[in-house]
C-alpha positions as CSV (number, residue, x, y, z in Angstrom):
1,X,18.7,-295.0,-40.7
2,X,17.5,-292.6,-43.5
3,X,20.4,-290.2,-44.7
4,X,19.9,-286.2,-44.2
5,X,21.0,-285.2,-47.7
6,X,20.4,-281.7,-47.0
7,X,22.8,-282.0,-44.2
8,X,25.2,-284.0,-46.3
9,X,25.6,-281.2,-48.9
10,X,25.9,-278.3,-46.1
11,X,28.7,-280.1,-44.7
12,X,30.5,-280.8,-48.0
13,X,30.2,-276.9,-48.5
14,X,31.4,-275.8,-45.0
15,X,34.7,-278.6,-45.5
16,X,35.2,-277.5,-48.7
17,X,35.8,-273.8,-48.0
18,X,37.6,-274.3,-45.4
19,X,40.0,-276.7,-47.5
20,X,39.9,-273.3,-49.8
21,X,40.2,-270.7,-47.3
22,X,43.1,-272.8,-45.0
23,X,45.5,-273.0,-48.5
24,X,45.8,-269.2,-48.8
25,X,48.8,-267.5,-46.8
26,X,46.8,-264.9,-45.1
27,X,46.3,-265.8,-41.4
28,X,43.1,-264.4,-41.4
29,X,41.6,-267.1,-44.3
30,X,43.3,-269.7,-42.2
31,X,41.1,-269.1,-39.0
32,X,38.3,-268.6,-41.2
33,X,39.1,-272.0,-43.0
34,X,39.6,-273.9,-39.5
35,X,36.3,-272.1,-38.4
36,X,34.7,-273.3,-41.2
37,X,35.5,-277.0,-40.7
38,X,34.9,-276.9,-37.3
39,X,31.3,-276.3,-37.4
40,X,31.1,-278.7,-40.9
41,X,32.9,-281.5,-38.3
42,X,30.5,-281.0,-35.7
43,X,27.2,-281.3,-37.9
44,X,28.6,-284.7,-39.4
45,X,28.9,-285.6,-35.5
46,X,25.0,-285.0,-35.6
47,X,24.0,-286.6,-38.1
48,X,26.3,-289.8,-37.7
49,X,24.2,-289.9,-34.3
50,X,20.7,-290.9,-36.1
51,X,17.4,-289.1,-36.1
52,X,16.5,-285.9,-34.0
53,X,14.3,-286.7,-30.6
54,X,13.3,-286.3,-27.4
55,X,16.0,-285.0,-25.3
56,X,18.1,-287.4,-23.4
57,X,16.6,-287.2,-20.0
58,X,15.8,-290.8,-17.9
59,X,12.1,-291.1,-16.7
60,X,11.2,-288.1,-19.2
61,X,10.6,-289.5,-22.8
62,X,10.2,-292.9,-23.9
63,X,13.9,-294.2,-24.3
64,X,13.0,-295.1,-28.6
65,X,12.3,-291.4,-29.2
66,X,15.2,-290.0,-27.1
67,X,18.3,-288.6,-29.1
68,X,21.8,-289.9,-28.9
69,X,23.8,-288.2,-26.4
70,X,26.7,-289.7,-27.2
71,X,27.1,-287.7,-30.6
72,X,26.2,-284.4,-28.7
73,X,28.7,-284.8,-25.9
74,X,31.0,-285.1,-28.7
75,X,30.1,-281.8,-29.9
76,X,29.8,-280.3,-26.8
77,X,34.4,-281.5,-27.1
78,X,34.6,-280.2,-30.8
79,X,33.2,-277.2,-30.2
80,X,35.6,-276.5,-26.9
81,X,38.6,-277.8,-29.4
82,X,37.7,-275.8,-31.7
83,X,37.6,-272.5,-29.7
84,X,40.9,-273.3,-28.4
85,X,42.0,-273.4,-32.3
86,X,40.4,-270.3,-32.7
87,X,42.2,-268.2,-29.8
88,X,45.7,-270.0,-31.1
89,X,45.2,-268.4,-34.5
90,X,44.2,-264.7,-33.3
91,X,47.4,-264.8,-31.6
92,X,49.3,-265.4,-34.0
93,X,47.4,-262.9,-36.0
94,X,48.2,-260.5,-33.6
95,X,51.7,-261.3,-33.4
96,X,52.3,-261.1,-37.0
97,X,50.6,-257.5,-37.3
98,X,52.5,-256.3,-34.4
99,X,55.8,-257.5,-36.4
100,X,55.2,-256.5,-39.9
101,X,53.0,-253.3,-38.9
102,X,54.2,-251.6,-35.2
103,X,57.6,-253.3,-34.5
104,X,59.1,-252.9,-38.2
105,X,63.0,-253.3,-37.2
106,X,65.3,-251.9,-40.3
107,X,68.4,-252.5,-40.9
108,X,70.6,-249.5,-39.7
109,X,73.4,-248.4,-42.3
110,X,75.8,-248.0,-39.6
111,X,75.5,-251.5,-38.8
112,X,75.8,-252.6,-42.0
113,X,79.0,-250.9,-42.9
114,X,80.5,-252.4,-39.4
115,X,79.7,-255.7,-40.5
116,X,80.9,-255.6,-43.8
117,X,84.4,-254.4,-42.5
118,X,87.1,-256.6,-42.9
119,X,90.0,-256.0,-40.7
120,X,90.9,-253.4,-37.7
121,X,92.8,-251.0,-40.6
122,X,89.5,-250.4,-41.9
123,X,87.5,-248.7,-38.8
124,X,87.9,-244.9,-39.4
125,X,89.7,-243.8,-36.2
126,X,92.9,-246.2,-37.4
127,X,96.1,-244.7,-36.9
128,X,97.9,-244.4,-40.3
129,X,100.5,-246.0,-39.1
130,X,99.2,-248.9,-37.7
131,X,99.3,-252.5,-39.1
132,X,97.1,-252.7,-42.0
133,X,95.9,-255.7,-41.2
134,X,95.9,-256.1,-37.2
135,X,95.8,-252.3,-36.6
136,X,98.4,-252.9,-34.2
137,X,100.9,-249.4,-33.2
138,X,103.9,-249.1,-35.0
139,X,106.8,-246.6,-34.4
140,X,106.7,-245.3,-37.5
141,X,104.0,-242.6,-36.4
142,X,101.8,-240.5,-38.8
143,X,104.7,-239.5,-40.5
144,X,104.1,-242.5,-42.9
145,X,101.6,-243.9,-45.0
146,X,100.2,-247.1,-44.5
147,X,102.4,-248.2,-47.7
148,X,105.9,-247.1,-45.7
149,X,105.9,-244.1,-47.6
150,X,107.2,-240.8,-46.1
151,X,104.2,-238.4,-46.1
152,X,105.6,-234.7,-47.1
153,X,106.1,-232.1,-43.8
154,X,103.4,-229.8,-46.3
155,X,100.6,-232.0,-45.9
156,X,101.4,-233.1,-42.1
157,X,101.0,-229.3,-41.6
158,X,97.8,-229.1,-43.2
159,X,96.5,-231.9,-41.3
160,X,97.1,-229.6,-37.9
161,X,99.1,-232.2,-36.3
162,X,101.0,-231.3,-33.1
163,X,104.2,-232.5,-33.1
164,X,105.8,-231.9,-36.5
165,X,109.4,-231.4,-34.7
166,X,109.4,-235.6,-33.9
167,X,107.9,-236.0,-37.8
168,X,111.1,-234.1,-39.2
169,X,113.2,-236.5,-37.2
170,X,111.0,-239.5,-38.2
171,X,112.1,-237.9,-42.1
172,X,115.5,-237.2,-41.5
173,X,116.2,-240.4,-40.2
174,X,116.1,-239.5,-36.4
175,X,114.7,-241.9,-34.0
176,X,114.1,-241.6,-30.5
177,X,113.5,-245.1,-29.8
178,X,116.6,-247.3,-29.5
179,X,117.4,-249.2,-32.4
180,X,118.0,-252.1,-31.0
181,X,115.0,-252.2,-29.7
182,X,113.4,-251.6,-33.0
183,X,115.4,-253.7,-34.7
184,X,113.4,-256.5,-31.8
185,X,110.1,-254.9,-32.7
186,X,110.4,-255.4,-36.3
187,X,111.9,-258.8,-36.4
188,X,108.7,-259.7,-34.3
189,X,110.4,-260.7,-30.8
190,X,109.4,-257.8,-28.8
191,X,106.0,-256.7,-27.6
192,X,104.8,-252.9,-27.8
193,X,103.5,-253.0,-24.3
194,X,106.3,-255.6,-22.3
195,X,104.5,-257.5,-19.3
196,X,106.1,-256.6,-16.1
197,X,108.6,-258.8,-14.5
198,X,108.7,-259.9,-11.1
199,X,110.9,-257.0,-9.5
200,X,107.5,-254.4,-10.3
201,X,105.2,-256.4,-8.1
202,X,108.2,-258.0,-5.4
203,X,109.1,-255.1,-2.2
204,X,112.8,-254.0,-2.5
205,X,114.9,-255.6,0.3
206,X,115.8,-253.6,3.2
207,X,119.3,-252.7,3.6
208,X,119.1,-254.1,7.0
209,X,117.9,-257.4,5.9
210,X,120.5,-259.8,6.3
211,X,120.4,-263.7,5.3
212,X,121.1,-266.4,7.4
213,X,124.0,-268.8,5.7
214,X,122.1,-271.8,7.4
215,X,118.8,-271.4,6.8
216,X,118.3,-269.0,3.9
217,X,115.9,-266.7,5.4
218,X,116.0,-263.1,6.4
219,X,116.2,-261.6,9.4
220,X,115.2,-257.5,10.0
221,X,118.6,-255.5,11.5
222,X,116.6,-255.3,14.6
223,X,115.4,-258.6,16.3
224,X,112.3,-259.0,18.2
């Protein structure tokens, strides 16, 4: 078997821009590159396969002169693998222009500043009353800064608030509330919103209803 230098030093070529192209980080290069190879691949399946001849027919050449057909059915495969290489890349081609072209998603400064809060006392509808660090209600009211501090009547009425009567009291010392019950609050044994007991969900009794000493149950004031 004589060796095809000419076809030796195309495929070098092809393979080794491909190797070149496939290195760089545009996408394009890369399907270039993997084009490249392909088709330096598939002539080194030629060649490997011997001399050009006849064309691999029975009963039409003499079988000496007839080409291999086993190196072009391998070709026939490369080039189908290599098509399917191909359409794999232009997708993701087209993928990564619709990402960094048409579907540029920015960061929204609103979103930002959300996450970066730390705590519930830091959203900007907080009550300034309301636990610095849970944002829980307190009964202290506006009438207070977050610090304890009693905020002057002068600057609750700049504010426009409605009830400044209850923030006087809240000043003077004056609390609605019981203080027993804020005493509770405070010492951290008494919910802001109590769960309801068992008498808000159970019917009252009838006044009629009477109880059987015997058996415990109730019977209506008229029997049936």
């Amino acid at each position: 078997m004589i060796a095809n230098i000419t076809m030796l030093a195309t495929i070098a070529a092809l393979v080794s821009c491909g190797v070149y192209l496939i290195v760089e980080r545009s996408v394009t290069r890369m399907l270039l590159g993997l084009l490249l190879i392909g088709n330096g691949i598939n002539l080194l399946i030629i060649t490997a396969g011997g001399a050009s001849g006849g064309p691999p027919i029975v009963f039409f050449d003499d079988d000496a002169e007839m080409a291999d057909p086993l190196a072009q059915a391998m070709v026939l495969t490369a080039i189908v693998i290599t098509m399917g290489i191909a359409a794999f890349v232009l997708a993701l081609i087209y993928r990564s222009y619709k990402l960094s072209a048409a579907d540029t998603v920015e960061d929204d400064p609103e979103d930002t500043r959300v996450i970066r809060r730390r705590s519930v006392a830091d959203a900007p509808d907080r009550d300034r009353s309301d636990d610095p660090v849970t944002g829980a209600p307190r009964f202290a009211g506006d009438a207070f800064d977050k610090h304890g501090n009693p905020i002057p009547i002068e600057q609750i009425e700049s504010l426009h608030l409605e009830d400044l009567e209850g923030y006087e009291d809240l000043h003077e010392g004056t609390f609605d509330d019981d203080e027993d019950e804020i005493d509770r609050y405070d010492a951290g044994d008494m919910k802001l919103t109590p769960d309801p007991g068992p008498a808000d969900h159970e019917p009252a009794a009838h006044p009629d209803d009477k109880t059987d000493p015997e058996t415990g149950d109730q019977d209506g004031g008229d029997k049936r």
